[in-house]
C-alpha positions as CSV (number, residue, x, y, z in Angstrom):
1,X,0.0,0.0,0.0
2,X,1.5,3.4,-1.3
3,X,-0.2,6.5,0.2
4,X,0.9,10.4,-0.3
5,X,-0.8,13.8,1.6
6,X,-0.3,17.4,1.5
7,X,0.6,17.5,-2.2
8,X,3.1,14.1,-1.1
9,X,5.4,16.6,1.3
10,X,4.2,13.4,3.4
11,X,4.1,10.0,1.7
12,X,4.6,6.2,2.5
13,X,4.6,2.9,2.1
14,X,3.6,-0.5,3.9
15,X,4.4,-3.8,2.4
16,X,3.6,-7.2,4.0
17,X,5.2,-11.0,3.1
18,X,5.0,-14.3,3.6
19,X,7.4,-17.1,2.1
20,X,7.8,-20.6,2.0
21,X,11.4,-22.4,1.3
22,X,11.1,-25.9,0.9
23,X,13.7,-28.9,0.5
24,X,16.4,-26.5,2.4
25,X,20.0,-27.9,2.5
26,X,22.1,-29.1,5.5
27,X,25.0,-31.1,6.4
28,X,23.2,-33.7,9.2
29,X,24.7,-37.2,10.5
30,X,23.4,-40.2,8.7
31,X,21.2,-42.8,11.1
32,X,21.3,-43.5,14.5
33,X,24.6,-45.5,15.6
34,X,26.4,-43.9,12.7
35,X,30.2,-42.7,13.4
36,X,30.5,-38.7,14.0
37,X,32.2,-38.5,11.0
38,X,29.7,-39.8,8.7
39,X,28.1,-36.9,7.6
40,X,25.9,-36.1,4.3
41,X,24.6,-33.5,2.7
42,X,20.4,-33.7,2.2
43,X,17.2,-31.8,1.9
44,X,16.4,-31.9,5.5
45,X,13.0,-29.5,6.3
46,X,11.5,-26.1,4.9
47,X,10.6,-22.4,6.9
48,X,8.6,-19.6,6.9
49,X,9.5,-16.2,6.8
50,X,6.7,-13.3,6.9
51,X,7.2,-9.7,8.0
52,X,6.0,-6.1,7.8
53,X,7.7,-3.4,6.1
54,X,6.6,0.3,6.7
55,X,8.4,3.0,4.8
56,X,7.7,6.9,5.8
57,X,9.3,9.9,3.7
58,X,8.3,13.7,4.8
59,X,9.8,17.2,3.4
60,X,9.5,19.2,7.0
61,X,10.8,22.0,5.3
62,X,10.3,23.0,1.6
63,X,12.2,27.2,0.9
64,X,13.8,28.2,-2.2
65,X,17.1,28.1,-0.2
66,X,16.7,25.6,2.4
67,X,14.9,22.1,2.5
68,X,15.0,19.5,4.7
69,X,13.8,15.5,3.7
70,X,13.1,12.9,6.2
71,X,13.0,9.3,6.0
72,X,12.2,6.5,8.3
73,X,11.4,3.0,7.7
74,X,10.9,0.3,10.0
75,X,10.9,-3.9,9.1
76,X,9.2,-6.6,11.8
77,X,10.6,-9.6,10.4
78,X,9.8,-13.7,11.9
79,X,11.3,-16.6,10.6
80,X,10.6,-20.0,11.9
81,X,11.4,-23.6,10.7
82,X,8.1,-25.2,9.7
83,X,9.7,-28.7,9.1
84,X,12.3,-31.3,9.3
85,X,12.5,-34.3,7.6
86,X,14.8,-36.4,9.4
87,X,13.1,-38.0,12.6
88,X,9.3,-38.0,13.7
89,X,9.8,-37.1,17.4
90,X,8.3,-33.7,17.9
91,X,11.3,-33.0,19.8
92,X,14.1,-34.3,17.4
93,X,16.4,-31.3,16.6
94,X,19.8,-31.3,14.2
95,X,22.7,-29.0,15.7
96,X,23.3,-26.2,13.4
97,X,25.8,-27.2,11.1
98,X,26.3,-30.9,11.5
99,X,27.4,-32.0,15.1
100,X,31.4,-31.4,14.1
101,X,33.5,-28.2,14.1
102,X,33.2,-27.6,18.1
103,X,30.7,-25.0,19.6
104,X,30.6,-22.7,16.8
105,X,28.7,-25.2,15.3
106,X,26.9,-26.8,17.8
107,X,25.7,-23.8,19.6
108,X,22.4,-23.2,17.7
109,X,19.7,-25.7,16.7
110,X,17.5,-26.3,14.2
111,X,13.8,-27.6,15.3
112,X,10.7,-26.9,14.3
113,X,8.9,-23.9,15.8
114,X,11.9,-22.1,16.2
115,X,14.3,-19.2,14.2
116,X,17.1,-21.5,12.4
117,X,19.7,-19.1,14.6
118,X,18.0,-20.3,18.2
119,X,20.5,-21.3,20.7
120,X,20.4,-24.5,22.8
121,X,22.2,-24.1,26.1
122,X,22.0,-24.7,29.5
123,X,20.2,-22.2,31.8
124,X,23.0,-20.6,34.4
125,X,22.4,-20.5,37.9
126,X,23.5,-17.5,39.8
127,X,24.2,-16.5,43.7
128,X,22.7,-14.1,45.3
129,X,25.1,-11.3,44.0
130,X,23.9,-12.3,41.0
131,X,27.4,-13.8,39.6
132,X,27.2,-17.0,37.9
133,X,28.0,-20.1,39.6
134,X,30.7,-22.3,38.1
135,X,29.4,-25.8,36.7
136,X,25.7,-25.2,38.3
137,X,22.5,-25.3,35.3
138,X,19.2,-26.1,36.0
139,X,17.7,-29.2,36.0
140,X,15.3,-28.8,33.5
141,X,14.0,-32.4,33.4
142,X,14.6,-33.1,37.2
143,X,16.3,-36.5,36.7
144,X,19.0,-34.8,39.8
145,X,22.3,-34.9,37.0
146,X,22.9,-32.2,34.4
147,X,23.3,-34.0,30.6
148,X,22.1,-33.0,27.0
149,X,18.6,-33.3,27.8
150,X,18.8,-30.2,29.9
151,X,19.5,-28.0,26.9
152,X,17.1,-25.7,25.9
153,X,16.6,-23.5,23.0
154,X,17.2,-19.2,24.5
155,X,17.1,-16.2,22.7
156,X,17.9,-16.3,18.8
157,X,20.7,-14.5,16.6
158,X,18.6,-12.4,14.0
159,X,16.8,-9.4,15.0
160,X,12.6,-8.7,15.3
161,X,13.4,-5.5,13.8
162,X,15.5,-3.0,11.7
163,X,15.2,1.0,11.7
164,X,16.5,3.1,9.7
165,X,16.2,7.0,9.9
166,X,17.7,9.5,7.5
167,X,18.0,13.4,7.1
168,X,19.1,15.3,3.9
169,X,19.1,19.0,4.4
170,X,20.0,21.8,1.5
171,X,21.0,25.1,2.4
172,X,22.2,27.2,-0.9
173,X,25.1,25.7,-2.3
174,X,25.3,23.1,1.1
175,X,24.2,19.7,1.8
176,X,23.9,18.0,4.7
177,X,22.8,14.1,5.5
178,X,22.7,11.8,7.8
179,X,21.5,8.2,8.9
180,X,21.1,5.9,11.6
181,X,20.7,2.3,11.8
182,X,19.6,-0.6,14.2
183,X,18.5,-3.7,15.0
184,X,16.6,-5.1,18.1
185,X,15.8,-7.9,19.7
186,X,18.8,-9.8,18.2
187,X,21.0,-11.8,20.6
188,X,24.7,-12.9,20.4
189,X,26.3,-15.7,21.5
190,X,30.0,-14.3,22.8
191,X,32.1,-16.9,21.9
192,X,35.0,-15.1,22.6
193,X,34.3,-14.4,26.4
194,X,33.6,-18.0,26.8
195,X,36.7,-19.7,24.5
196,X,38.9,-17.3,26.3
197,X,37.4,-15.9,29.6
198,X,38.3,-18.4,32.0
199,X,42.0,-18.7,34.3
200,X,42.8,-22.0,32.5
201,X,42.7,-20.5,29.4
202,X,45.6,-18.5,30.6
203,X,49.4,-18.5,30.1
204,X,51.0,-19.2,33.9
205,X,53.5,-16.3,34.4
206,X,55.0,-14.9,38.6
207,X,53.1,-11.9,37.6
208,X,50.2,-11.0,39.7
209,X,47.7,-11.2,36.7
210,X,46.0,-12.6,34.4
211,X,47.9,-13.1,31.1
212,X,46.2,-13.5,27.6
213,X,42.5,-13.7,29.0
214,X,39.0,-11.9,27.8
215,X,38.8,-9.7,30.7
216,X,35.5,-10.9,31.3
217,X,36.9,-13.8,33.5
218,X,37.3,-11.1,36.2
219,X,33.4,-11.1,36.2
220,X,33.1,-15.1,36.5
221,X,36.1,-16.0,38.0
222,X,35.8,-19.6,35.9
223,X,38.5,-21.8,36.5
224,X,36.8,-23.6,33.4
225,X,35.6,-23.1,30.0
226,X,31.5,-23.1,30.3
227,X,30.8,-23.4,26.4
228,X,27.1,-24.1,26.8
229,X,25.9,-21.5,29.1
230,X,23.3,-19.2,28.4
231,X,25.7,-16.3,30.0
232,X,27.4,-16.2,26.8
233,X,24.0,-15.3,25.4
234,X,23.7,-11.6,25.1
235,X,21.7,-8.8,24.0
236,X,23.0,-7.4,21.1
237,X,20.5,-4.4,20.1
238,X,22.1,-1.6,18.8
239,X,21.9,1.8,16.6
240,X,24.8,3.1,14.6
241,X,25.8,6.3,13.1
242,X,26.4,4.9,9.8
243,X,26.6,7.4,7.6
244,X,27.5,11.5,7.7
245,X,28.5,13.9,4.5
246,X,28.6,17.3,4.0
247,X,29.3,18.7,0.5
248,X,29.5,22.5,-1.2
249,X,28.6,23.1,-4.3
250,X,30.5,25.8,-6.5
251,X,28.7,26.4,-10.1
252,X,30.9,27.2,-13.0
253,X,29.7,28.3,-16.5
254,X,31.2,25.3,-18.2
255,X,32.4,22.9,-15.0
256,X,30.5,22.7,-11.5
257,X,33.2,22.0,-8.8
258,X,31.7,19.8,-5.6
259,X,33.9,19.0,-2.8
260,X,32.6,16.3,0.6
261,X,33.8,14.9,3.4
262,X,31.9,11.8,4.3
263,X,32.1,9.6,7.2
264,X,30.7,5.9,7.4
265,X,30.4,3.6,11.1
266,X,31.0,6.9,13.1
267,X,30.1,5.2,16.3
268,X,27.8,2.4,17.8
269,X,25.3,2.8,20.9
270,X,24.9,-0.9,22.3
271,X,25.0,-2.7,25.9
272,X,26.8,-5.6,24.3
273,X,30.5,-6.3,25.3
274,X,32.0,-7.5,22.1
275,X,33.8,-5.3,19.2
276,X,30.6,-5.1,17.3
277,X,27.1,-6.4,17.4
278,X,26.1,-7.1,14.6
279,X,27.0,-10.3,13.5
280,X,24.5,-12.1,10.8
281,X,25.1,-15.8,12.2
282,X,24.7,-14.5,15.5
283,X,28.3,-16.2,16.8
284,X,30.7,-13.8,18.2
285,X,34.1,-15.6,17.1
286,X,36.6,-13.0,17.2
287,X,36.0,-11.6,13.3
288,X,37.4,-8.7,11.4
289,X,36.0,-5.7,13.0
290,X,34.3,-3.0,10.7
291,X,36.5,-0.1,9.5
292,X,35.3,3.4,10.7
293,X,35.9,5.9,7.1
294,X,36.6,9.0,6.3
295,X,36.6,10.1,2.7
296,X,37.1,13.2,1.0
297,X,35.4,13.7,-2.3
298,X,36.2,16.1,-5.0
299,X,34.0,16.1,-8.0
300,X,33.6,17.8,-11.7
301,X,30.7,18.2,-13.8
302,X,31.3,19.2,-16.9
């Protein structure tokens, strides 16, 4: 739906979608009783995806030498796995990625009901100073003994929603714009807090410190990795500055001359610990952080 008022100073957009992707692909363990190694590649299940998308653009101000455009947009997004084809136990899951490769891998799930990015952990039990306690989960199926059955799936690595907001403003021969960007409701497993934030991941040295940790074991005080622990499981909402320029025009008879300065991923406003939060696969595993830019532009017309 496309709507426009006020001679379309105010206008907008608001698309809806639903999708179905069947026969998706996975790596998954052959039957039951099968060596780890014996993997294949197969059509294992299918998902939905469905969302809203709302667009909004508005001219606040509209002068023969100054104007000033807004735009915001806004996307609810849910995607859910709808089917698997391997096993008929409601409960039968297959870890994300094949059951190799170590937690990076075995972190998430896939199971139907759930967002292909859900997380299966154990649920961490805390004193009353609200630190985590070492080796203690809950026992979700009260059998008195902590195993695999007392995973669950927690939180999910893609967001419920993206904004977007942009400003363009023209003032004679000056242009201004910015825009800001987030997501919300994502969360991030931080793998490099719980690979690294513990003392025996440590090099021994006479100092009095820790040497070559996550400083995040100051927090826990873990003697021990805790791989499958929902701590590791963070919020990850953020909103970035993503993009700023400024430009001045100069008009020539025969050649305009333009010259911008333009910055990109100016800074980032978000709760979570790691060097950036928005990863798509939701696994924080140490990766190439984003540049922050800075470019100067010169520019002829002719």
């Amino acid at each position: 739906m496309d709507f426009g008022f006020f001679n379309n100073r105010f206008s907008g957009s608001v698309d809806a979608y639903y999708r179905e992707t069947k026969d998706l692909l996975a790596t998954v363990p052959v039957p039951a009783g099968a060596n780890l190694s014996d993997l294949i590649t197969t059509n294992v299940g299918q998902t939905v995806s469905r969302g809203i998308e709302v667009g909004l653009d508005g001219i606040l101000i509209q002068k023969e030498d100054f104007n000033w455009n807004v735009n915001y947009n806004i996307t609810f997004q849910d995607l859910e796995i709808t089917g698997l084809s391997l096993g008929n136990d409601p409960n039968f899951f297959i870890p994300k990625g094949g059951i190799s490769g170590g937690v990076g891998n075995n972190i998430q799930i896939w199971k139907e009901g759930f967002d292909p990015t859900t997380f299966f952990v154990f649920r961490q039990v805390y004193n009353q100073q609200g630190q985590p306690i070492e080796g203690a989960y809950v026992d979700v199926n009260g059998d008195n003994q902590i195993t695999e059955a007392d995973k669950q799936p927690y939180k999910k690595g893609t967001p419920d929603y993206y904004m977007g907001f942009t400003n363009t403003l023209n003032y004679k021969n000056f242009d201004f714009s910015f825009t800001f960007r987030g997501n919300f409701g994502q969360y991030v497993y931080n793998n490099t807090q719980s690979g690294n934030g513990f003392v025996g991941a440590g090099t021994i040295t006479p100092q009095d410190y820790y040497s070559n940790l996550n400083s995040n074991v100051l927090e826990t005080n873990f003697q021990k990795n805790q791989l499958f622990s929902d701590y590791y499981v963070q919020s990850a909402d953020f909103i970035r500055l993503d993009n700023v320029s400024i430009g001045y025009l100069i008009p020539g008879d025969k050649i305009d001359f333009r010259a911008s300065l333009t910055g990109t991923n100016l800074f980032t406003i978000t709760d979570y610990a790691g060097l950036d939060p928005e990863i798509s696969n939701g696994i924080d595993n140490n990766f190439y952080p984003r540049t922050r830019n800075l470019v100067l532009g010169l520019n002829f017309s002719f």
